[in-house]
TORKE-158505 format. One record per residue (C-alpha): residue number from 1; z, x, y. Coordinates in steps of 0.1 Angstrom, whole numbers, plus 2048, in hexadecimal, padded with zeros to 3 digits. Each point is the difference from the previous one (the first is absolute). Layout:
+-----+-----+-----+-----+
!   i !   z !   x !   y !
+-----+-----+-----+-----+
! NUM !   Z !   X !   Y !
...
+-----+-----+-----+-----+
***
This chain:
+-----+-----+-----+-----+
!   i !   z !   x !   y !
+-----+-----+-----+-----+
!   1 ! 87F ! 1AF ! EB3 !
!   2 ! 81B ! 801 ! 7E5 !
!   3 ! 7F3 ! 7FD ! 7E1 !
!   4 ! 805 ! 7DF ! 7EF !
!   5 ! 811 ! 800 ! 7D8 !
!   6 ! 7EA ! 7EB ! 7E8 !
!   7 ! 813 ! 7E5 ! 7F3 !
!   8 ! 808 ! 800 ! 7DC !
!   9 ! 7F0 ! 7DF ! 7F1 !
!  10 ! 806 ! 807 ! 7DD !
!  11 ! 812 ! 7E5 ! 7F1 !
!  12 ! 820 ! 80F ! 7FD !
!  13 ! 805 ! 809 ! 828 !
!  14 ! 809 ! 7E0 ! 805 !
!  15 ! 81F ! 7E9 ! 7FE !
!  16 ! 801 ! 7E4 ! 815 !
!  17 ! 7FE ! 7D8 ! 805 !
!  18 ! 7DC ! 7F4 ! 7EF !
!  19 ! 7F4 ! 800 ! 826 !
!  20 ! 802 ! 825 ! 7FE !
!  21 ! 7F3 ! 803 ! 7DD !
!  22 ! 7E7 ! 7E9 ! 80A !
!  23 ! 7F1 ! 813 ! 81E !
!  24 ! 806 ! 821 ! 7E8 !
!  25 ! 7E7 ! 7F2 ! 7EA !
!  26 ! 7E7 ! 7F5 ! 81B !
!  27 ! 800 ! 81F ! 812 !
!  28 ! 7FD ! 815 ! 7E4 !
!  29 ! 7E2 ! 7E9 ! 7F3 !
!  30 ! 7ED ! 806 ! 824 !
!  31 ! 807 ! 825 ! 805 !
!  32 ! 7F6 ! 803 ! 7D8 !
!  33 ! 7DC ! 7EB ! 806 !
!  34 ! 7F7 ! 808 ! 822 !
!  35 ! 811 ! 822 ! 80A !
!  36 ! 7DE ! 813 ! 800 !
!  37 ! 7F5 ! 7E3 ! 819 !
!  38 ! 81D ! 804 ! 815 !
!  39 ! 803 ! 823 ! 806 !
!  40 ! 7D5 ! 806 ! 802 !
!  41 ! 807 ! 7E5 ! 81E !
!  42 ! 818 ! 80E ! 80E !
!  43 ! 7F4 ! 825 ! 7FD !
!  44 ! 7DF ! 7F5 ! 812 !
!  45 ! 814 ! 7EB ! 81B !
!  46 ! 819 ! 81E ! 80D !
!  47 ! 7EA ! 820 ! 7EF !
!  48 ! 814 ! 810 ! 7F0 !
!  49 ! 80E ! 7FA ! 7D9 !
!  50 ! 822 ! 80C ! 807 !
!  51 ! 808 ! 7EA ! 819 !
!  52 ! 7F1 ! 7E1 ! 7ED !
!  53 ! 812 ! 808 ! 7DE !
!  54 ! 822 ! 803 ! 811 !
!  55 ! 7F9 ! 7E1 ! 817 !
!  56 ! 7F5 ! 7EE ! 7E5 !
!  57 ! 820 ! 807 ! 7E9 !
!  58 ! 814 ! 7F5 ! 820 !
!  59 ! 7EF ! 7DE ! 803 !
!  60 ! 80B ! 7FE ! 7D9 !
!  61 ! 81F ! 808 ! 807 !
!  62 ! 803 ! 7E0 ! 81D !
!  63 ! 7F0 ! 7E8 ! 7E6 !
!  64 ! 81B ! 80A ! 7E4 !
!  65 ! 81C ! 7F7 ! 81F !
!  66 ! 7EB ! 7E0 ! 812 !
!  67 ! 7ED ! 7F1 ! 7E1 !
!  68 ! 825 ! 7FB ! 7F0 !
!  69 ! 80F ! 7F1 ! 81E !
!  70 ! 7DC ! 7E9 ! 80B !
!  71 ! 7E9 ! 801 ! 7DD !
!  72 ! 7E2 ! 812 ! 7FA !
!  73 ! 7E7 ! 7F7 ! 816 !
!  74 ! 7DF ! 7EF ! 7FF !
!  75 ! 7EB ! 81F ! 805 !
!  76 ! 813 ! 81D ! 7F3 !
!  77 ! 7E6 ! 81C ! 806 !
!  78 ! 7FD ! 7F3 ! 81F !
!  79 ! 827 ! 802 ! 808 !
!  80 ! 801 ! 820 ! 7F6 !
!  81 ! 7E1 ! 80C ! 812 !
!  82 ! 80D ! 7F2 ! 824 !
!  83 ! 823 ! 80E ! 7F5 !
!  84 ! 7F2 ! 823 ! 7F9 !
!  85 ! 7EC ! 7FD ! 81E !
!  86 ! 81B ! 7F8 ! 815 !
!  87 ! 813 ! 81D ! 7F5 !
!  88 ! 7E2 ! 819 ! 807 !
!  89 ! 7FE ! 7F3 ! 822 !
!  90 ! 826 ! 808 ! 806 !
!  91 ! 7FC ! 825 ! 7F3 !
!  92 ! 7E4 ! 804 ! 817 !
!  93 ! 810 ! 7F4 ! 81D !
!  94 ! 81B ! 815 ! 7FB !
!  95 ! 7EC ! 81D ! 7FB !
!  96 ! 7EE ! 7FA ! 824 !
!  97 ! 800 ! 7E3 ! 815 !
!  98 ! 7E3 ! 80A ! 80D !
!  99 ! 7EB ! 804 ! 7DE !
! 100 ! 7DF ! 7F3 ! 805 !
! 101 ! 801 ! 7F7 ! 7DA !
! 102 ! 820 ! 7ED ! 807 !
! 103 ! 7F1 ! 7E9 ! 81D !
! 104 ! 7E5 ! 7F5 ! 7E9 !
! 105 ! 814 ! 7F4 ! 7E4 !
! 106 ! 818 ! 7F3 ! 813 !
! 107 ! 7E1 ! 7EA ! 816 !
! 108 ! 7F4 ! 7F7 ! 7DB !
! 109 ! 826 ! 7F2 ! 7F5 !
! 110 ! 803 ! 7EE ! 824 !
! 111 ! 7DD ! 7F2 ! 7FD !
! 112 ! 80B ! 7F8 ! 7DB !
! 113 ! 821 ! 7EE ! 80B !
! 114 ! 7F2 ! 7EE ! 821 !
! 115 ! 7E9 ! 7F1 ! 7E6 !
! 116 ! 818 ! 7F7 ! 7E8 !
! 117 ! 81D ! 7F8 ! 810 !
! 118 ! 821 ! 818 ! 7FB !
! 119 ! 7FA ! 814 ! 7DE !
! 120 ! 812 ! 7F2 ! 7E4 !
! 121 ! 7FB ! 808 ! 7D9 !
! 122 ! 7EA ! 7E1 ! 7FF !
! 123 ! 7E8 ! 80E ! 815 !
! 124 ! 7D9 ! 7F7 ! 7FE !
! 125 ! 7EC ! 81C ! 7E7 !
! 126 ! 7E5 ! 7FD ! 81E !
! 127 ! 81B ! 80E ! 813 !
! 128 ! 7FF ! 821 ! 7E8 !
! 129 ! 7F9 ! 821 ! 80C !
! 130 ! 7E8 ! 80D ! 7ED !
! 131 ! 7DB ! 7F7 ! 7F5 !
! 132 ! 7FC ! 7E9 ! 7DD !
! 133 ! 7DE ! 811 ! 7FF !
! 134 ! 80B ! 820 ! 7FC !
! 135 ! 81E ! 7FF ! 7E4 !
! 136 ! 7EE ! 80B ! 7E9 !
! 137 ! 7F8 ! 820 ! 812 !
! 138 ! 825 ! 802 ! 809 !
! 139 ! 809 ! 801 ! 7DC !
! 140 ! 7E5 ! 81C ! 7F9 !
! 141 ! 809 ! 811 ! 81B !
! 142 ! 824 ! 802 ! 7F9 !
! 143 ! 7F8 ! 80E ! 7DA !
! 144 ! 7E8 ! 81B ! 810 !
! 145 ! 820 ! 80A ! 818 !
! 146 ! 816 ! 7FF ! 7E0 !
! 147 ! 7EB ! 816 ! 7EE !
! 148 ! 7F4 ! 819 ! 819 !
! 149 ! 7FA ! 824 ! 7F6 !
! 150 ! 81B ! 810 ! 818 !
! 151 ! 819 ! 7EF ! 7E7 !
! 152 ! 80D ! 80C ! 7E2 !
! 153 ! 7F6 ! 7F1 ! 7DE !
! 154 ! 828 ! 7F5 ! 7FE !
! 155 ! 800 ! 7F3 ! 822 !
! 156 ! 7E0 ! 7ED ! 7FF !
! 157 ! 80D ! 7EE ! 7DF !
! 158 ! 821 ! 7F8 ! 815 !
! 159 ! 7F2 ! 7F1 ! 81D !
! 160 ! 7E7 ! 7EC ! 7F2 !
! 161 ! 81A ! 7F0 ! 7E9 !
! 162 ! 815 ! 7F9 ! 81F !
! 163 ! 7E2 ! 7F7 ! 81B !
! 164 ! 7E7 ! 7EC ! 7E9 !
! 165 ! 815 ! 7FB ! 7E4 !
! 166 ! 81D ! 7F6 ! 812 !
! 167 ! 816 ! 80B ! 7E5 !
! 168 ! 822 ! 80C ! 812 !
! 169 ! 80C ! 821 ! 7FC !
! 170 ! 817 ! 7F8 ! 7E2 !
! 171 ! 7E9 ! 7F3 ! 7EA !
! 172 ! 7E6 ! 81F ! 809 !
! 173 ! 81E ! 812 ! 7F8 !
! 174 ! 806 ! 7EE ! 7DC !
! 175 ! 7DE ! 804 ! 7F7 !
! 176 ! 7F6 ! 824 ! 803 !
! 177 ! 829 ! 80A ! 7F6 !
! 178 ! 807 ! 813 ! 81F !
! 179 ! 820 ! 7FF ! 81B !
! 180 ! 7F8 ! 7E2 ! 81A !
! 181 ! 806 ! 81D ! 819 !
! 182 ! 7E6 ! 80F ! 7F4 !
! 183 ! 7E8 ! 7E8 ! 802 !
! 184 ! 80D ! 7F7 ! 81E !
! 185 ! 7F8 ! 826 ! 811 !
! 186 ! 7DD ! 7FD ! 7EF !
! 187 ! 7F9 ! 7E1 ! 817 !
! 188 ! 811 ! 80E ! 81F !
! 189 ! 7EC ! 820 ! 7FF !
! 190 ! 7E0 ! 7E9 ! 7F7 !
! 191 ! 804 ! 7EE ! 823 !
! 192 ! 808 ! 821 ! 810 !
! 193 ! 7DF ! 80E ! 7F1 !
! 194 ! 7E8 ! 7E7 ! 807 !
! 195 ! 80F ! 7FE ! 824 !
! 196 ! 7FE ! 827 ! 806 !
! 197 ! 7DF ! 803 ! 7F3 !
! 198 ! 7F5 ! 7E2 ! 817 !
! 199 ! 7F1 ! 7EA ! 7DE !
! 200 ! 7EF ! 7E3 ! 813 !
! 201 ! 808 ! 7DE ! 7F4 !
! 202 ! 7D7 ! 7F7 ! 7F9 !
! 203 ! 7E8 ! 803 ! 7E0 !
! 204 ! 7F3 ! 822 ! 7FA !
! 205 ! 7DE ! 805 ! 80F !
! 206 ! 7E6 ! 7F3 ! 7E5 !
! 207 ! 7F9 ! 823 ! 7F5 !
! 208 ! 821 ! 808 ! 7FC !
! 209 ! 80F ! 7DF ! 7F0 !
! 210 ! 7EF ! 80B ! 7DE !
! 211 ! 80E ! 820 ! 7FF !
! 212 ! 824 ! 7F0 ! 80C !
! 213 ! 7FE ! 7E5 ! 7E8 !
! 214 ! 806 ! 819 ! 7E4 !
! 215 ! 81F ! 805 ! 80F !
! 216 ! 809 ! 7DC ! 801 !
! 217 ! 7F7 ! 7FC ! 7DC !
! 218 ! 811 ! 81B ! 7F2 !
! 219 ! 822 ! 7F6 ! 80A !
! 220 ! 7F9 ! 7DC ! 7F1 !
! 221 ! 7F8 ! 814 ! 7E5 !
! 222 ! 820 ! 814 ! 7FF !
! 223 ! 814 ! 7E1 ! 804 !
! 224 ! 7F4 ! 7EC ! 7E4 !
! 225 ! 7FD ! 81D ! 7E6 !
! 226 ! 827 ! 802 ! 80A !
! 227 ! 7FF ! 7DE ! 7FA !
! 228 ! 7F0 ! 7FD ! 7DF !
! 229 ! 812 ! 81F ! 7EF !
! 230 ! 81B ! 80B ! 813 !
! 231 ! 806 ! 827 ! 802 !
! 232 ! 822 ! 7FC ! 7FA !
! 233 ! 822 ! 7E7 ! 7FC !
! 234 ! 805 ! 7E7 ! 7E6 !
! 235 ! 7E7 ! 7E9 ! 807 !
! 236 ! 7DE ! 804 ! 7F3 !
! 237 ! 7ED ! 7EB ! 812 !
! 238 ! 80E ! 7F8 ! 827 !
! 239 ! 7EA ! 7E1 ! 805 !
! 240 ! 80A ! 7F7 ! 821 !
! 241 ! 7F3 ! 820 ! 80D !
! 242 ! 7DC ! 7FC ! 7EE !
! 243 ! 7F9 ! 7DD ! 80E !
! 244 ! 807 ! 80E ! 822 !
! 245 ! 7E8 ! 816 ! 7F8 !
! 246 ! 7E6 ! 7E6 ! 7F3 !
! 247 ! 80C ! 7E8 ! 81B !
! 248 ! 7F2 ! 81D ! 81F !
! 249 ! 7E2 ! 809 ! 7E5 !
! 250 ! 7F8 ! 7D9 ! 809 !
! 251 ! 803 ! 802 ! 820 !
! 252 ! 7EA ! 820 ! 809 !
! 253 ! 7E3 ! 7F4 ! 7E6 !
! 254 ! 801 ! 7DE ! 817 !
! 255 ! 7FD ! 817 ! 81E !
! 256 ! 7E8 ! 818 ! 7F0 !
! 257 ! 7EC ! 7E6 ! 7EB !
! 258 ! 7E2 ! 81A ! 7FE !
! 259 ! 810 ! 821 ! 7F9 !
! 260 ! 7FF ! 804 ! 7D8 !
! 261 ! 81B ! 81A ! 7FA !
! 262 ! 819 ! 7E2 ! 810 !
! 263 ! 7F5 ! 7E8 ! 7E1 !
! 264 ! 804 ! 81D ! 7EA !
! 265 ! 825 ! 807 ! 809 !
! 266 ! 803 ! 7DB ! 7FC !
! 267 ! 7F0 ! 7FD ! 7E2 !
! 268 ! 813 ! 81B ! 7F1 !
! 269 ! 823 ! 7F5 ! 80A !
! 270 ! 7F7 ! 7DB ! 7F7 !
! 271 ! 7F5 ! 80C ! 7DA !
! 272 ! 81F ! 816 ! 7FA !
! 273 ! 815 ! 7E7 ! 80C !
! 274 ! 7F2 ! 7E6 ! 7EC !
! 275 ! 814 ! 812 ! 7E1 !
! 276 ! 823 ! 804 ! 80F !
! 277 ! 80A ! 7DB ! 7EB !
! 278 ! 7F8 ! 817 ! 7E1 !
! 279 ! 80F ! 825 ! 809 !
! 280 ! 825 ! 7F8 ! 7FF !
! 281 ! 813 ! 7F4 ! 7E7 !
! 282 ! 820 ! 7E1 ! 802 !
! 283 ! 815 ! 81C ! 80C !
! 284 ! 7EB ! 812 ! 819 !
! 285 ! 7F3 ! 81C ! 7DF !
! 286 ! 7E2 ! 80C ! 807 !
! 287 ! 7E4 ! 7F4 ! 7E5 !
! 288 ! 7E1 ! 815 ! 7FE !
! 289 ! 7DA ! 7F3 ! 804 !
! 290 ! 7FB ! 801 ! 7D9 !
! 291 ! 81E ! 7EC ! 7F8 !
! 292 ! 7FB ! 7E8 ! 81C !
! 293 ! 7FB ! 7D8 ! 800 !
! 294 ! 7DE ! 7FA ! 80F !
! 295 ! 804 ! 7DA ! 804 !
! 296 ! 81C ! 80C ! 819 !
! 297 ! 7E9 ! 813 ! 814 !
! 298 ! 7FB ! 7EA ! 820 !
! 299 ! 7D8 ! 7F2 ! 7FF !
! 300 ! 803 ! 7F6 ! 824 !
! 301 ! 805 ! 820 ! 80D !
! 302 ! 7E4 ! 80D ! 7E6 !
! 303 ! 7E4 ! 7E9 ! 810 !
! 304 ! 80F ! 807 ! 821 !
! 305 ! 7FA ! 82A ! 7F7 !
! 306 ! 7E4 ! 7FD ! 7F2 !
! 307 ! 7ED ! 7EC ! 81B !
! 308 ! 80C ! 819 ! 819 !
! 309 ! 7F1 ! 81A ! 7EB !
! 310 ! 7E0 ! 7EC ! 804 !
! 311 ! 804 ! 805 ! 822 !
! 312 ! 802 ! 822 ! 7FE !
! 313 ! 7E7 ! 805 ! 7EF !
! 314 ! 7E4 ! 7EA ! 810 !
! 315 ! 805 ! 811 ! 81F !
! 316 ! 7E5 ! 81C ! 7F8 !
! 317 ! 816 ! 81C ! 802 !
! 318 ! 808 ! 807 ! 7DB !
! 319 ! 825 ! 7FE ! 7F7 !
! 320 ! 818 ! 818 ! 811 !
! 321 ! 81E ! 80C ! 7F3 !
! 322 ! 816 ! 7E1 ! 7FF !
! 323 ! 7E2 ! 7EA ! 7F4 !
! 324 ! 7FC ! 81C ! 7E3 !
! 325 ! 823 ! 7F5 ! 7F9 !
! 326 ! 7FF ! 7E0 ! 800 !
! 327 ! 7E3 ! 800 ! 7E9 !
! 328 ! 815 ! 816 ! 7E9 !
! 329 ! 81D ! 7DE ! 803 !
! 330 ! 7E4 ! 7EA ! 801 !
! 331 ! 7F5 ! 80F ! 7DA !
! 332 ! 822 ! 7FD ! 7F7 !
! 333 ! 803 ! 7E2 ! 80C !
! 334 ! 7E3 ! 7EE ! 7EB !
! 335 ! 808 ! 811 ! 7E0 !
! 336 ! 811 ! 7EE ! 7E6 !
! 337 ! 811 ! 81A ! 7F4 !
! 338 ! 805 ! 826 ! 800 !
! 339 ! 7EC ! 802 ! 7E4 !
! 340 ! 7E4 ! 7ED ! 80E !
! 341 ! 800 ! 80F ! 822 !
! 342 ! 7E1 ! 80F ! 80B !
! 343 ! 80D ! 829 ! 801 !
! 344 ! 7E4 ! 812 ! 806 !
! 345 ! 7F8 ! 7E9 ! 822 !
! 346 ! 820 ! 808 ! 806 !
! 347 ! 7F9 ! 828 ! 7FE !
! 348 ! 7DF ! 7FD ! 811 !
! 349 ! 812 ! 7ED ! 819 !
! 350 ! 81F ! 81B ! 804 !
! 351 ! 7E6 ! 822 ! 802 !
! 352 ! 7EF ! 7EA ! 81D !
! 353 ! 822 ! 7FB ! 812 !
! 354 ! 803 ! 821 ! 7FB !
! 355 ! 7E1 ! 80F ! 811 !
! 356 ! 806 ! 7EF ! 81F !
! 357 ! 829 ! 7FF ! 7FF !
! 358 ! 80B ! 81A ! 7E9 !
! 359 ! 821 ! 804 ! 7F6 !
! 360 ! 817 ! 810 ! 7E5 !
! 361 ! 810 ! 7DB ! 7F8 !
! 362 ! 7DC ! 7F3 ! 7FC !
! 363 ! 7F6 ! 819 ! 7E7 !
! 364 ! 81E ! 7FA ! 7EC !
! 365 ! 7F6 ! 7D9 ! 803 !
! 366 ! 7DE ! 80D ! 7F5 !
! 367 ! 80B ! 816 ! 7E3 !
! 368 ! 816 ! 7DC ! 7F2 !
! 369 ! 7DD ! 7EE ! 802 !
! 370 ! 7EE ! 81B ! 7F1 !
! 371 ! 81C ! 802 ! 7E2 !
! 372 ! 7F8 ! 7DA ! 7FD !
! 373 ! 7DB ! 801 ! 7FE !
! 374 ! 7FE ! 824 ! 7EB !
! 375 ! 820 ! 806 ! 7F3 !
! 376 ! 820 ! 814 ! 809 !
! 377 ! 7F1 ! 824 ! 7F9 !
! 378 ! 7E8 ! 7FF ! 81C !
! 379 ! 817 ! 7ED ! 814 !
! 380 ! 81B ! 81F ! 7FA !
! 381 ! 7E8 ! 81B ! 80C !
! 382 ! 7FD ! 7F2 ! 823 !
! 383 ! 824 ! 7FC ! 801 !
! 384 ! 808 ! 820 ! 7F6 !
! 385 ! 7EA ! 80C ! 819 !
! 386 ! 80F ! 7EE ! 81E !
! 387 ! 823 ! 808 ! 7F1 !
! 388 ! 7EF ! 828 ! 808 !
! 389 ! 7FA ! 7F7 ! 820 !
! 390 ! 824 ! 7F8 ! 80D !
! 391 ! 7F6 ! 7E3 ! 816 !
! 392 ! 816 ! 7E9 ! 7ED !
! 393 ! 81D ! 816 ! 800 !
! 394 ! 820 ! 7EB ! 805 !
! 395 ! 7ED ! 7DF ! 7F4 !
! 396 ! 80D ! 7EB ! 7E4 !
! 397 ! 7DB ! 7F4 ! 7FC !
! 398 ! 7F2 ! 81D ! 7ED !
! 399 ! 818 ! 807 ! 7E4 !
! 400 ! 801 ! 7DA ! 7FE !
! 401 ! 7DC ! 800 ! 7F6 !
! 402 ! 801 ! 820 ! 7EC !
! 403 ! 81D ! 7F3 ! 7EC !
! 404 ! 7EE ! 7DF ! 7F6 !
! 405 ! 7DE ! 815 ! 7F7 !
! 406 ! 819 ! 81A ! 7EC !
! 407 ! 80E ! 7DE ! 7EE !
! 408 ! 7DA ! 7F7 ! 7F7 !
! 409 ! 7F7 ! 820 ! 7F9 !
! 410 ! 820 ! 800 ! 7E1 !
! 411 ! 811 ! 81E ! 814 !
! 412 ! 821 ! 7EF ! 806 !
! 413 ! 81A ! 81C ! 801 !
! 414 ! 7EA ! 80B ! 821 !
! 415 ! 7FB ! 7DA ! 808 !
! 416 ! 827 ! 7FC ! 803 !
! 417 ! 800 ! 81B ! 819 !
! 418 ! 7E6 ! 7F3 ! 814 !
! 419 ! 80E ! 7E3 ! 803 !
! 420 ! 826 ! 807 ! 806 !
! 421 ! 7F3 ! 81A ! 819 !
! 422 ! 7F0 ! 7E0 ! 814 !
! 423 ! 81D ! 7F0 ! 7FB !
! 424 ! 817 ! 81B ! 811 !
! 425 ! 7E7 ! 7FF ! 821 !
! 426 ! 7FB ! 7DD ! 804 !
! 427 ! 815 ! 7EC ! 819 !
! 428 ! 7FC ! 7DD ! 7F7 !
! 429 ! 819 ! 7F5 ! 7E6 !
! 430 ! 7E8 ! 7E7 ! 7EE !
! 431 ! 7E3 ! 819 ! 7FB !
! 432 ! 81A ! 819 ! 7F3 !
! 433 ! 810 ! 7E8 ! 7E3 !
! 434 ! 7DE ! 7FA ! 7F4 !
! 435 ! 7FA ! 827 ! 803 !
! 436 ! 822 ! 806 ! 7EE !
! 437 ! 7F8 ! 7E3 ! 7E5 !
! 438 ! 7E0 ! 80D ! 7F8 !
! 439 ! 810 ! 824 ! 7FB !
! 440 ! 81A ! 7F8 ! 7EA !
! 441 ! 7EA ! 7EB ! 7E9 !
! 442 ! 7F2 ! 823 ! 7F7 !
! 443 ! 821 ! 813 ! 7F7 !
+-----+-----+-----+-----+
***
């Protein structure tokens, strides 16, 4: 079957009459809700991923073309679930008349057309052909088979953005700062993987789904930290990207109401996100946490964190390494001020994130709580120390803190060159100004 091209839907692909704008905008609205639903359906229906992703960006493609000409439809899920299945059922037949897979879909569409009269976009949703009970395990399915082991961190992050997401292509593209070409090759050797390495479209065993769900998380995880501080560019923050990430966060803790480490992640991204009003300035400037506006920070999203937190942390489990986290936001979240934040729950909060998760980047988060709670002398020695180690080689992040500790610490000839070392290795533009500003200040 020829591979079908994803329609752009971003707003500028399209120049038309309103009709065509109009059924741009409805499209992109489904595919954008209900992608996740379409394609889990569709994978389950035909068994196998590939086929349902490409069928299902075919049936977009005939909705762009019909819903300009006839109007959107009254069930739009369902139009483009009986278009995708339609489509399957061709590629099948012309794969083997004979297929026993093909005679039973095609007996399921006649039975669903002899019922329904000739199939038109206005069909019935009883008519659908796939089982409202189990959507939900459709959708969970699908971000297991995203996230499966066989695939690359970078691919896993791709085609979850395209599959559940349903962000196109381009705006995985924009995002992350990479060729479209290559994200495109990073979701065409996805498919290729999961279908070589037979990935069955189902849930995990239950004694696997635990150990799989880390997998799941972790790329949420890697797409809102992109989100919330971007690596590079010059943007700080790349919203859209985070409440993508907050948006599937959502949707797995509704699938996975009792797993804890789901309500951390949530928790975590809904606290930090809470201060993005706050951490840019009128024209996009980056504005630190102790030179912030609180009463811009986003309460909402604060009640929302910290009652997933409570969920986390009710399960019986004790926190794991995203609930750790968000009880780090959670106490920076419910202090008034720097000065009045509670630093030395922070610290005992960071050395228990870093028994059970350690990492060079949470040290140096611990050493900036420490230098809060004790002072920057302390604080230097365990930076020093990792600095030793070399595992932060190439990172902005250490001579960023080293630099601010050397400023405390009254040392600001070697401050300066902290900091304009940082400055020289970081990629994003609005981290290095404030890198540059804060050198210059000590010429």
């Amino acid at each position: 079957m020829a591979r079908a091209h994803r329609p752009d839907l971003t707003p500028a692909a399209v120049d038309g009459p309103p009709s065509t704008e109009s059924a741009r905008r409805a499209v992109e609205a489904v595919w954008r809700i209900e992608s996740a639903r379409i394609v889990g359906a569709l994978a389950r229906y035909t068994g196998s991923f590939e086929l349902a992703e490409d069928v299902a960006q075919e049936a977009v493609a005939e909705a762009l073309v019909t819903w300009s000409r006839d109007g959107a439809p009254a069930n739009p899920v369902g139009w483009l679930l009986a278009t995708a299945r339609r489509r399957a059922i061709d590629s099948f037949r012309r794969r083997s008349a004979l297929d026993e897979r093909y005679a039973l879909l095609a007996g399921v569409l006649a039975e669903g057309e002899a019922s329904s009269g000739a199939m038109t976009p206005q069909h019935r949703s009883d008519d659908l052909p796939w089982d409202p009970d189990r959507v939900d395990d459709d959708v969970l399915a699908l971000m297991f088979v995203a996230c499966h082991p066989v695939l690359s961190p970078e691919a896993r992050t791709a085609l979850t953005l395209r599959a559940v997401g349903g962000l196109s292509t381009e705006e995985i593209a924009r995002a992350f700062l990479v060729p479209v070409p290559t994200v495109q090759a990073r979701i065409t050797r996805a498919k290729k993987t999961i279908a070589a390495a037979a990935v069955p479209f189902a849930l995990p065993p239950a004694e696997e789904r635990r150990e799989r769900l880390g997998g799941v998380l972790s790329v949420l995880y890697v797409i809102f930290t992109e989100g919330s501080t971007a690596t590079a560019g010059d943007r700080l923050l790349r919203t859209d990207l985070a409440y993508e990430a907050i948006r599937l966060a959502r949707t797995l803790a509704a699938l996975l109401p009792d797993e804890p480490e789901v309500h951390g992640l949530l928790a975590l991204c809904e606290l930090t996100a809470a201060r993005f009003p706050a951490r840019t300035g009128p024209d996009g400037e980056a504005v630190l946490l102790e030179d912030q506006d609180r009463r811009l920070w986003d309460r909402s999203a604060i009640r929302r964190g910290l009652a997933a937190l409570g969920r986390a942390a009710t399960a019986g489990r004790g926190l794991g390494p995203y609930g750790l986290q968000a009880a780090i936001a959670a106490c920076h979240a419910s202090a008034p001020s720097v000065a009045e934040t509670d630093w030395a729950r922070v610290v005992l909060l960071y050395e228990a994130l870093g028994r059970i998760a350690p990492s060079p980047v949470v040290e140096l988060n611990r050493a900036v709580a420490v230098a809060m709670a004790s002072g920057p002398q302390q604080a230097l020695s365990l930076v020093d120390d990792l600095a030793a180690s070399g595992r932060l080689s190439g990172s902005h992040l250490l001579p960023t803190v080293r630099g601010e500790l050397l400023v405390r610490l009254g040392r600001n000839t070697e401050a300066r060159a902290e900091l304009e070392l940082a400055a020289r290795l970081c990629r994003n533009v609005r981290e290095r100004s404030v890198l540059l500003r804060k050198a210059e200040a000590l010429a």
